[in-house]
Structure formats: structure tokens, C-alpha cells
N, C-alpha and C positions, 0 to 999 in steps of 0.2 A: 380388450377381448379380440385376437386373431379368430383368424375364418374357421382355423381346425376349431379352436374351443367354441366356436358359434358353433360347427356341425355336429361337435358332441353333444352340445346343450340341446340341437333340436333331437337327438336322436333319440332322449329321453323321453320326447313323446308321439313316443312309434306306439302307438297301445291297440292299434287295431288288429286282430290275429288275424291275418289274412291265408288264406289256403294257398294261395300259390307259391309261400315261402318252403312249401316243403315240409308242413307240421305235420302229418300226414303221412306224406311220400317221401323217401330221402332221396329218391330217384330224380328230387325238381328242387332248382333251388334259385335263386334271383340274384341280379349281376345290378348295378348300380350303373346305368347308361350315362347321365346327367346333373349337374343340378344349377340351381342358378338363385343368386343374394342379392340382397338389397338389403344396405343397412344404412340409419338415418343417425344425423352425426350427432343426436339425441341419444344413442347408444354409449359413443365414444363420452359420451360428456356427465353421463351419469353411470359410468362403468365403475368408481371408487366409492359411488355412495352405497349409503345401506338402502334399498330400494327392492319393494317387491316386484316380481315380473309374472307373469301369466303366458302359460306353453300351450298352442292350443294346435293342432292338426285335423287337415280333412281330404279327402279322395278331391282332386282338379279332374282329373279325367281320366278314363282307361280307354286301349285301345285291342288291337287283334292280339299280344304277345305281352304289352305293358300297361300300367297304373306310373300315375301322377302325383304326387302326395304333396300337401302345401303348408309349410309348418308357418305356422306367427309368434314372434315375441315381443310382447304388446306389456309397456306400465300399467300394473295391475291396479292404479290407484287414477288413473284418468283414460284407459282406456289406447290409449296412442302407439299405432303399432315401431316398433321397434327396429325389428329385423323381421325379413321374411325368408323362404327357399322352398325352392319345386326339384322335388327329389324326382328324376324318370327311372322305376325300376321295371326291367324287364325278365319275363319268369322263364326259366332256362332249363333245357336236360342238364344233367348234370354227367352222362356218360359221353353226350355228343358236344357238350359247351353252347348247342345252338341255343334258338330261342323256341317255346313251345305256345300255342296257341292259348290264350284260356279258355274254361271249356265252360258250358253253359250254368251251370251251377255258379261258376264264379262272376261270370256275365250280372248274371243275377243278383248275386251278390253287391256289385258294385253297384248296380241300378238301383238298387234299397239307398245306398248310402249318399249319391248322386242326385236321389228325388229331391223337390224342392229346395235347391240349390242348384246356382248356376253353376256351369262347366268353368273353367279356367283352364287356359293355356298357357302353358311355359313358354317363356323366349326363346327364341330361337339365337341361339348359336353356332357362329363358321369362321373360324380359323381364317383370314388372309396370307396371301402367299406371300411370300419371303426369300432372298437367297440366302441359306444357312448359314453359308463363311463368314457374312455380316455379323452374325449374330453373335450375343456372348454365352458361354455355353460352360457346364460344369460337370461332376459326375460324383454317381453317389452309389452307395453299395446297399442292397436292399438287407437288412437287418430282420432276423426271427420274429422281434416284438413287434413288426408293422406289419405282421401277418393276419388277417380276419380267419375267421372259421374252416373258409376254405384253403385256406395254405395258401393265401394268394394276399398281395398288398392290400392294405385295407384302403377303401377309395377314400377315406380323409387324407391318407397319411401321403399322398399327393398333391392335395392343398399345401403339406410342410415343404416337397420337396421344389414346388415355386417359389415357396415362400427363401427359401436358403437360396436357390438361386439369384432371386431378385434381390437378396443380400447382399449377396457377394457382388452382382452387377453393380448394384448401388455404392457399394465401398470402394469398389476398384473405379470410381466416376463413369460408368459407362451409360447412364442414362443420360438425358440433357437437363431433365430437371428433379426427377428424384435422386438426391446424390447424401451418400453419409451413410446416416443409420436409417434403412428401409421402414424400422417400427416408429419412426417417428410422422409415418405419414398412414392415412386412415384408410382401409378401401372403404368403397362406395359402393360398387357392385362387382360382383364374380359370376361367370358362369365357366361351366367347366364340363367336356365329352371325355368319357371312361371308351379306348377304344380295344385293348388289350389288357391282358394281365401279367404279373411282376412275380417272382417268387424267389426265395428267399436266398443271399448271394448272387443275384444276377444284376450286374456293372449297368446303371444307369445312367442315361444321359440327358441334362435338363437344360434344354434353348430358351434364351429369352429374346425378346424386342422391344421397342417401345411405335406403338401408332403415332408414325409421321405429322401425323393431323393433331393430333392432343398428346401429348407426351407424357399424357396423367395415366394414358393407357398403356396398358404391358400385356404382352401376349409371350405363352411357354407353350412349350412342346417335351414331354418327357417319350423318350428313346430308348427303345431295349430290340438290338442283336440289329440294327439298322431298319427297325419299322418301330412306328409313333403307336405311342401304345394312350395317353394322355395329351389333350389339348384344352388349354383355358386361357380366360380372360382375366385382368381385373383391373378395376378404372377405382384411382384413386381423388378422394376429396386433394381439393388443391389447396397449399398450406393456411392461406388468407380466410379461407373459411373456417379452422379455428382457433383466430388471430384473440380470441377470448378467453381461452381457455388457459 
């Protein structure tokens, strides 16, 4: 299981109708800020079995503009969570692109769903600096079918375009220690900032690096018209961990 098909598995259980998507209004619609995984190499190891899983989601927090959402995939037969991810969606005009306040009804709204339950907060994610020319870099042409609703790239389908990136880095030997075939190594964890949008035909450009410090870490930056539109992390299991499998 890659990261895209983990984010489509959580997406399935999006079951809360929330008002600020715009059900309502077509005038407001939500922009996908964040999100950030954790996956347990319990995942990886029981990925070919016939094995039930349990999807469960809940409001982490809301704030002046956005909501939090926490999804879990936990063995439905012991209980033991899986995977997890904190989606940060924030609710937007959809004439101005800005972001718009929520307004007291929906305040309210999340305060039902927040009572007795703690808050959760997402990790926090920050890009470190780099000088680009280092870096190894690719380019991709944004295709129709990675379009979401709004005509705009669907924020998974930037998970993939790391993902072919960190591909290619890795075949061409450019990492020092992921080298070959990138699917042969598991991530661990990902977090990833949505800071622009992409539409359809427009020449993309995806940077990669690896953290000086752990080389298990990779950091991309996707590029369109010379401003970073996408910035993510992801830190992979190092191969001796599943020296069993």
C-alpha cells in the first residue's frame, strides 16, 4: 500500500456532512492545507493478507478559517491502530480563493462533535532550506484525470508526483542510501503543505533531497511558473527493519 492508496482509503471515511464544504452554498468550498501519516510496519506486513480493517474518523480541532480531521486504520480483530492522518482542511470563497471565517452555527457545530473528547493537534511541518541546483529535480505535465472537482489537481495526486520523483532519483543513484527501486522501501511517516494550485497542462516541476542527518529522510518541493505550490516530507523505515519479511 503507497501513500496515494492509503489517502484514498481514508477518504472513504469522510461521513461527516459538514457545512463548510459548500453543501449549501456553492459560493464556499474547502482547499486541503495539510496532512500528515503514520504508518506502522504492521501495515506493510499484513498488506497481502485477507485481513479485516476498521476506518474510523473524528474532528482533532477547528480553528478561525479550518477543521482538523483524524482518520485511523486499526486491525479490526485486535484493535491495533494501523495507519493514521490529520487532514487540515480550510473553508474558502470560492470567487476570492481566500479563506473565509467559520461562522457561529458551524463553531457550534464542531463544539458538539469535540465535547468529551480531547483536542488533537497535527504535527507540525517546515520545509528546511536548501540550494536547489543541489538538488535532483524532474518535471511532469499535469494530466485532466488528476483534476478534483474544482479543476484544480487533486491534493493526492501530489503524493504520486513525489512519489515518481523520488523514483527516478533513486534509479538514477542520487540518494546515498535509497538506491534502485524506491517501492522497495516502506515510509514511515509523511507530512505534506498544499500551498498553491495546479490545472490541467501546466509543466511541473518536482525537487527532491535527502536530510543530511538521516538519509532515510526525503524532502520534495513541486513547482509551477517558478513559485512552490507543494512542500512534503517523508521518512522511510530503514531496510533491516523488515529484514523478516
Amino acid at each position: 500500500m503507497n501513500l496515494t492508496s492509503l489517502s484514498r482509503t481514508f477518504d472513504s471515511t469522510a461521513i461527516y456532512r459538514l457545512p463548510m464544504f459548500g453543501d449549501s452554498n456553492p459560493a464556499l468550498g474547502h482547499f486541503v492545507a495539510g496532512m500528515s501519516y503514520q504508518i506502522s510496519k504492521e501495515l506493510y506486513k499484513m498488506a497481502n493478507l485477507n485481513i479485516k480493517i476498521a476506518l474510523s474518523l473524528r474532528l482533532a480541532s477547528f480553528g478561525k478559517s479550518s477543521i482538523v480531521l483524524y482518520h485511523i486504520l486499526e486491525d479490526a480483530s485486535s484493535g491495533k491502530i494501523l495507519a493514521s492522518m490529520f487532514r487540515t482542511l480550510v473553508k474558502v470563497s470560492m470567487d476570492t480563493r481566500r479563506p473565509e471565517p467559520l461562522v457561529p452555527e458551524e463553531r457550534r457545530h464542531y463544539e458538539v462533535l469535540l465535547s468529551g473528547s480531547e483536542e488533537l493537534a497535527a504535527p507540525r511541518f517546515r520545509l528546511p532550506s536548501v540550494d536547489r541546483a543541489e538538488c535532483f529535480s524532474c518535471e511532469l505535465v499535469v494530466r485532466n484525470i488528476e483534476l478534483d472537482s474544482y479543476h484544480h489537481v487533486n491534493y493526492s495526486m501530489y503524493l504520486e508526483y513525489s512519489a515518481e520523483c523520488a523514483a527516478q532519483a533513486a534509479a538514477s543513484g542520487y540518494y546515498s542510501k535509497l538506491k534502485g527501486d524506491i517501492c522497495a522501501f516502506c515510509v514511515k511517516k509523511a507530512s505534506t503543505s498544499h500551498l498553491r494550485e495546479a490545472r490541467a497542462g501546466e509543466k511541473l516541476t518536482v525537487i527532491t533531497w535527502e536530510e543530511p542527518a538521516d538519509p532515510f529522510v526525503l524532502y520534495f518541493i513541486v513547482v509551477n511558473k517558478d513559485t512552490d505550490i507543494f512542500h512534503a516530507m517523508f521518512e522511510y523505515y530503514q531496510p533491516v527493519e523488515f529484514s523478516n519479511l
